[in-house]
TORMIPA-246748 format. One record per atom (N, C-alpha, C): residue number from 1; residue in one letter; chain; x, y, z. Coordinates in steps of 0.1 Angstrom, whole numbers, padded with zeros to 4 digits. Layout:
% residues N
<site k="NUM" r="A" c="A" x="X" y="Y" z="Z"/>
...
% end
This chain:
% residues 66
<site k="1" r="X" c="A" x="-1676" y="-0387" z="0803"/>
<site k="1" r="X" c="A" x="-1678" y="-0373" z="0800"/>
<site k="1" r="X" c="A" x="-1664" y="-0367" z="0797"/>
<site k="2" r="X" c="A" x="-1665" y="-0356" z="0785"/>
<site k="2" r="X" c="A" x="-1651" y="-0351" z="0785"/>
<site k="2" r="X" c="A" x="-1644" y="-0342" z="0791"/>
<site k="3" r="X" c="A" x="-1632" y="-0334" z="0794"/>
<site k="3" r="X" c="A" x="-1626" y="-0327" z="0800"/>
<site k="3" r="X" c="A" x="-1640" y="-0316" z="0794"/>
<site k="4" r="X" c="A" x="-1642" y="-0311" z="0784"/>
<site k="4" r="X" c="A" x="-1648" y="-0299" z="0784"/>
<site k="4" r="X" c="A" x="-1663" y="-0298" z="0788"/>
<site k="5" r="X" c="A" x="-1668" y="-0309" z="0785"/>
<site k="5" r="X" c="A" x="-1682" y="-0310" z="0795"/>
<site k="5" r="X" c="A" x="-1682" y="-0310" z="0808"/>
<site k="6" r="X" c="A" x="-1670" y="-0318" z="0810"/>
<site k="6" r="X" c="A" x="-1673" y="-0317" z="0829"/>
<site k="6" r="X" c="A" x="-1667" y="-0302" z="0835"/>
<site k="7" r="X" c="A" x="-1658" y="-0292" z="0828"/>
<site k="7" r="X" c="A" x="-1656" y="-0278" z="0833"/>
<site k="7" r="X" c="A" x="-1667" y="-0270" z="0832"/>
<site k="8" r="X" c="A" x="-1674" y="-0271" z="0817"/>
<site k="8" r="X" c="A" x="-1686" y="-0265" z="0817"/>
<site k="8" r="X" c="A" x="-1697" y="-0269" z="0829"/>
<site k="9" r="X" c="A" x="-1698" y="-0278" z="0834"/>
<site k="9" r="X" c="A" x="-1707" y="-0287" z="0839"/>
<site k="9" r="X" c="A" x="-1703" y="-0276" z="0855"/>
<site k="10" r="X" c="A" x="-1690" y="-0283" z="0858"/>
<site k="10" r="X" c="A" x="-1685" y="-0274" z="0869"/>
<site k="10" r="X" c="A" x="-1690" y="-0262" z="0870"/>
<site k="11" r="X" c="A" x="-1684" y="-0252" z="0862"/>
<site k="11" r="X" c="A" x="-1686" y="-0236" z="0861"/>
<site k="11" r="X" c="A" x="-1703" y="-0230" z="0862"/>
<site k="12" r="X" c="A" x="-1711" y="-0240" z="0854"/>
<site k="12" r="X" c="A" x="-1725" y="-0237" z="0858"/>
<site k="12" r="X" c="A" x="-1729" y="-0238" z="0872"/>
<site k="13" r="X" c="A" x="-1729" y="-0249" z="0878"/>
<site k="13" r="X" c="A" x="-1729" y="-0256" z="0891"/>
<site k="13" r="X" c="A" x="-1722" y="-0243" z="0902"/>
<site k="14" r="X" c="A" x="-1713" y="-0241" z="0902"/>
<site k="14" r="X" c="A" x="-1705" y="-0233" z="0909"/>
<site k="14" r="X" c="A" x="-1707" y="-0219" z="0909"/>
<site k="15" r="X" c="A" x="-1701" y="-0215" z="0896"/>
<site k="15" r="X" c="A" x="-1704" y="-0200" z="0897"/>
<site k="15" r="X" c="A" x="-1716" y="-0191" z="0893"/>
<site k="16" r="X" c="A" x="-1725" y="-0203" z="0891"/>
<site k="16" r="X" c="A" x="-1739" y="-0197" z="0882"/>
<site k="16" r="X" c="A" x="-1752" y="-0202" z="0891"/>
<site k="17" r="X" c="A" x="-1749" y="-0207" z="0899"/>
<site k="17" r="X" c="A" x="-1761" y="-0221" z="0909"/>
<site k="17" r="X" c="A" x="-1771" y="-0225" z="0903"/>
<site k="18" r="X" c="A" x="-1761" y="-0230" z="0891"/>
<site k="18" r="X" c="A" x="-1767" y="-0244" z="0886"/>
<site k="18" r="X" c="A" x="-1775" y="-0238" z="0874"/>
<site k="19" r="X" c="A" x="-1776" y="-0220" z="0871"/>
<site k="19" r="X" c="A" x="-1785" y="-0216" z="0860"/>
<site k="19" r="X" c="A" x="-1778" y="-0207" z="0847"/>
<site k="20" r="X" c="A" x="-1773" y="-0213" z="0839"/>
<site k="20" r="X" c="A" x="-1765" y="-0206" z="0832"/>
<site k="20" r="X" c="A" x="-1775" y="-0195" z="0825"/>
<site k="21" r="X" c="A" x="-1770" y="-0177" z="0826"/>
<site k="21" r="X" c="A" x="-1785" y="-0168" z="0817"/>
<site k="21" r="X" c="A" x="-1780" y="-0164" z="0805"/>
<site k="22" r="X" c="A" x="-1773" y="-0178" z="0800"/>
<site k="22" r="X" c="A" x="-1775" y="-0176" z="0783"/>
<site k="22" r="X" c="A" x="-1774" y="-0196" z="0781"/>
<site k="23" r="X" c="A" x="-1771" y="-0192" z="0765"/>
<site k="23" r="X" c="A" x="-1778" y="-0204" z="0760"/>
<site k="23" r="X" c="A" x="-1763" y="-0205" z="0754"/>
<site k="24" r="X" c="A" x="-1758" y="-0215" z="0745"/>
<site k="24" r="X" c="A" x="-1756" y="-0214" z="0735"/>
<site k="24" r="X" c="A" x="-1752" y="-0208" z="0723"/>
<site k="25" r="X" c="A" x="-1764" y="-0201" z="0720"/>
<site k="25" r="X" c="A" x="-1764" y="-0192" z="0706"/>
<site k="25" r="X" c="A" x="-1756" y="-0175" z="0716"/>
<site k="26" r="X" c="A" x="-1750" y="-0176" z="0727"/>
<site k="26" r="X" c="A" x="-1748" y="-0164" z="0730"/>
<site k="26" r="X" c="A" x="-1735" y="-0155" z="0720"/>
<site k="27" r="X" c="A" x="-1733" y="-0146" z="0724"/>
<site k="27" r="X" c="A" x="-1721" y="-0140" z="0718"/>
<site k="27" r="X" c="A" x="-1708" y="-0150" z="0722"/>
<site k="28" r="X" c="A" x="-1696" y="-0147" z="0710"/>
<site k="28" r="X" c="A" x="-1688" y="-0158" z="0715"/>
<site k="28" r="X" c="A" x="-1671" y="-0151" z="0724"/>
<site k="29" r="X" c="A" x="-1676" y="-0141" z="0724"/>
<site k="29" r="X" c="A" x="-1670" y="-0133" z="0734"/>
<site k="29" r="X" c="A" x="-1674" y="-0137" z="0749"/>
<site k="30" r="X" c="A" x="-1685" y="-0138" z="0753"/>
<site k="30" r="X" c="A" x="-1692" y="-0141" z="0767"/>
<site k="30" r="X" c="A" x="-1686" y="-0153" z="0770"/>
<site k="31" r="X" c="A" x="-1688" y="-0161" z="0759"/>
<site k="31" r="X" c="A" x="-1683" y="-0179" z="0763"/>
<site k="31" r="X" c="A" x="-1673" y="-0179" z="0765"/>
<site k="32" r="X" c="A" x="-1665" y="-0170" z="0756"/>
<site k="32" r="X" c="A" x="-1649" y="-0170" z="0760"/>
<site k="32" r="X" c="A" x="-1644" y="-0164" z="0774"/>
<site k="33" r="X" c="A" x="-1649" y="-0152" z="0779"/>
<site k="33" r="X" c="A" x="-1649" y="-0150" z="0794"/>
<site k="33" r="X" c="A" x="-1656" y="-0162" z="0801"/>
<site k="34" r="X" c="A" x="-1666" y="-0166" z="0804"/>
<site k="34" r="X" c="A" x="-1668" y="-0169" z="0812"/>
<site k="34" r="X" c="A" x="-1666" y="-0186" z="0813"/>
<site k="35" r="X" c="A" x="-1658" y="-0193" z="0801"/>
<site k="35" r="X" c="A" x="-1653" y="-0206" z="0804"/>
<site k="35" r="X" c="A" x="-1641" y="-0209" z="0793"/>
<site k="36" r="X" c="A" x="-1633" y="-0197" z="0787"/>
<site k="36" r="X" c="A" x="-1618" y="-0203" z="0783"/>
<site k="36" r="X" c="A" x="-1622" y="-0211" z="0773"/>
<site k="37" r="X" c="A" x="-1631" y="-0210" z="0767"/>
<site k="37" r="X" c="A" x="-1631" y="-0217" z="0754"/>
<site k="37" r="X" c="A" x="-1641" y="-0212" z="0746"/>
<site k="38" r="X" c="A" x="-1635" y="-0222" z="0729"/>
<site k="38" r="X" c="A" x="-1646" y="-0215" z="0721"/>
<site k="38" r="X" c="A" x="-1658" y="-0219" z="0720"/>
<site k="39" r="X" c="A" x="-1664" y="-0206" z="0710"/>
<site k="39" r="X" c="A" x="-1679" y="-0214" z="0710"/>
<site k="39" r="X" c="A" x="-1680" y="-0229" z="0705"/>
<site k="40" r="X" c="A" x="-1677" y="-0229" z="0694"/>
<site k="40" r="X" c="A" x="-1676" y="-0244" z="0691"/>
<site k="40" r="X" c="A" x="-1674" y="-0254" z="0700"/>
<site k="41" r="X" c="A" x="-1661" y="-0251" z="0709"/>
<site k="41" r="X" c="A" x="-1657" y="-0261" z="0723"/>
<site k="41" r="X" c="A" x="-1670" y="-0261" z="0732"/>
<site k="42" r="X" c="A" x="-1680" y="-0254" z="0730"/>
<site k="42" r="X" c="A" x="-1689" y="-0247" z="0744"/>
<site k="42" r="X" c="A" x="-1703" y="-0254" z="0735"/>
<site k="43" r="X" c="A" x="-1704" y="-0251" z="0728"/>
<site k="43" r="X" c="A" x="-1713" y="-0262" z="0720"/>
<site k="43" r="X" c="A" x="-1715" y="-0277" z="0720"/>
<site k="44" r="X" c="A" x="-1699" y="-0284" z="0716"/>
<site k="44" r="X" c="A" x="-1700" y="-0293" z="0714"/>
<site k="44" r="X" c="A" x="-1701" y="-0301" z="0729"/>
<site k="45" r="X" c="A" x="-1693" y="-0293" z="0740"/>
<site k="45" r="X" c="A" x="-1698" y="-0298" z="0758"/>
<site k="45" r="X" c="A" x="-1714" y="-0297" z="0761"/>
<site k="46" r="X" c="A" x="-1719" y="-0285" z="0758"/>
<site k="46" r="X" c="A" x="-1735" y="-0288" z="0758"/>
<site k="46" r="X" c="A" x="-1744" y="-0293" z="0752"/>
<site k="47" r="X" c="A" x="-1734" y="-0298" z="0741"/>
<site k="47" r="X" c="A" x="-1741" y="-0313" z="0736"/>
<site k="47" r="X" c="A" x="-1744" y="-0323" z="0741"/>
<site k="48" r="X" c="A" x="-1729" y="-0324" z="0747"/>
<site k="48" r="X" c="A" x="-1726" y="-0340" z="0750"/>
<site k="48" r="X" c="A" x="-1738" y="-0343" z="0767"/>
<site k="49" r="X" c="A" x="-1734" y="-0324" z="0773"/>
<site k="49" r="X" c="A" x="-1742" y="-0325" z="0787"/>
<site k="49" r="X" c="A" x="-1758" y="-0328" z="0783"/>
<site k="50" r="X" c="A" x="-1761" y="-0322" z="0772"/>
<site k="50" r="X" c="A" x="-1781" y="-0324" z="0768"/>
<site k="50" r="X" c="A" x="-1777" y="-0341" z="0768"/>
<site k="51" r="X" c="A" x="-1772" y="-0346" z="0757"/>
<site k="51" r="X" c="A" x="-1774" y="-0363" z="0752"/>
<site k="51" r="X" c="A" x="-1770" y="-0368" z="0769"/>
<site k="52" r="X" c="A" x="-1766" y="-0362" z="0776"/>
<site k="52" r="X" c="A" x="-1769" y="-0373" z="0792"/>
<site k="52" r="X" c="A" x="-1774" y="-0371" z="0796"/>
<site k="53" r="X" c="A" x="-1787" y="-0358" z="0797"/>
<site k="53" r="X" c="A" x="-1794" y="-0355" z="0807"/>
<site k="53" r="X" c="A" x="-1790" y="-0350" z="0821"/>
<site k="54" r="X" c="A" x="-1776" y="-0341" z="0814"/>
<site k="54" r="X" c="A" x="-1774" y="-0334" z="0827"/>
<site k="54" r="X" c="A" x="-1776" y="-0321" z="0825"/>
<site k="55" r="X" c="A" x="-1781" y="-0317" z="0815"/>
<site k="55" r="X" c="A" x="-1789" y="-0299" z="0816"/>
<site k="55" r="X" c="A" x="-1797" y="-0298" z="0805"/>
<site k="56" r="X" c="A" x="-1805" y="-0289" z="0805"/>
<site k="56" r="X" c="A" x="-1814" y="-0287" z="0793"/>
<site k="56" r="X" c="A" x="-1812" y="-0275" z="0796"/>
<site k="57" r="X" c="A" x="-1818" y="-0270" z="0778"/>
<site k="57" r="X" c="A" x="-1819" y="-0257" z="0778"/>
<site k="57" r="X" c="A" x="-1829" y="-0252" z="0775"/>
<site k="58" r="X" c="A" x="-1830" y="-0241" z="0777"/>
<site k="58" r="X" c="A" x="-1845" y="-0231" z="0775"/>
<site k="58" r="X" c="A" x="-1848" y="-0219" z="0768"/>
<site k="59" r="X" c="A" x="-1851" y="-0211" z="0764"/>
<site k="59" r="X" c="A" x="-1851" y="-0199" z="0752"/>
<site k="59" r="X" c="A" x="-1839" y="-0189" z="0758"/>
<site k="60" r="X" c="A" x="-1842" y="-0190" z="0772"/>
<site k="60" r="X" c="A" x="-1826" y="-0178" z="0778"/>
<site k="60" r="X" c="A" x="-1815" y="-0181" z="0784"/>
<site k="61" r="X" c="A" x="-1818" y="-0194" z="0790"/>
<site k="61" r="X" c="A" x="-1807" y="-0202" z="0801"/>
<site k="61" r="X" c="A" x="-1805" y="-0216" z="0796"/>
<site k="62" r="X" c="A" x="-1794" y="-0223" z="0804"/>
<site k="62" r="X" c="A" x="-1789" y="-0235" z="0807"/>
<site k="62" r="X" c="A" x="-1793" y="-0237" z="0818"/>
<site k="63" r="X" c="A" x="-1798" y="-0245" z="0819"/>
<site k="63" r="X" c="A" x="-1801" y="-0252" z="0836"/>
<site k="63" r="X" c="A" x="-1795" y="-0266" z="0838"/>
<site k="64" r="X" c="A" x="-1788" y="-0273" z="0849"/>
<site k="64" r="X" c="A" x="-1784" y="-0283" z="0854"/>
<site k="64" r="X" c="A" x="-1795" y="-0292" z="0859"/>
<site k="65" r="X" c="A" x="-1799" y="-0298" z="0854"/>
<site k="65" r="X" c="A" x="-1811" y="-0314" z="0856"/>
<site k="65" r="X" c="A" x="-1803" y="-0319" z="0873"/>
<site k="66" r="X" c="A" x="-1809" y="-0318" z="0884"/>
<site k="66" r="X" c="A" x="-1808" y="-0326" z="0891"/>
<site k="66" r="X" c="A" x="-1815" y="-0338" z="0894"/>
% end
């Protein structure tokens, strides 16, 4: 996994318990507060997190697959 998937991965887990309440497609101001990177960077980590099966997403949230 890469440094940016496993911070994202962190930061849901941690400061969100485990339910991120946006997706992806959110504004890229939000992503940038709430994990220091860009959308692009924030996309391409919740890619890599879907292709392992460590979160799916849903019409509003990110959730972490335990």
């Amino acid at each position: 996994m890469d440094a940016d998937s496993l911070k994202v991965l962190e930061i849901i887990e941690d400061q969100f318990s485990g339910s991120l309440p946006f997706t992806d497609k959110a504004d890229p101001e939000i992503i940038k507060r709430e994990f220091s990177m860009s959308k692009n960077a924030f996309k391409r980590a919740v890619g890599h997190l879907l292709k392992e099966g460590k979160v799916k997403i849903t019409e509003n949230k990110i959730e972490v697959i335990n």
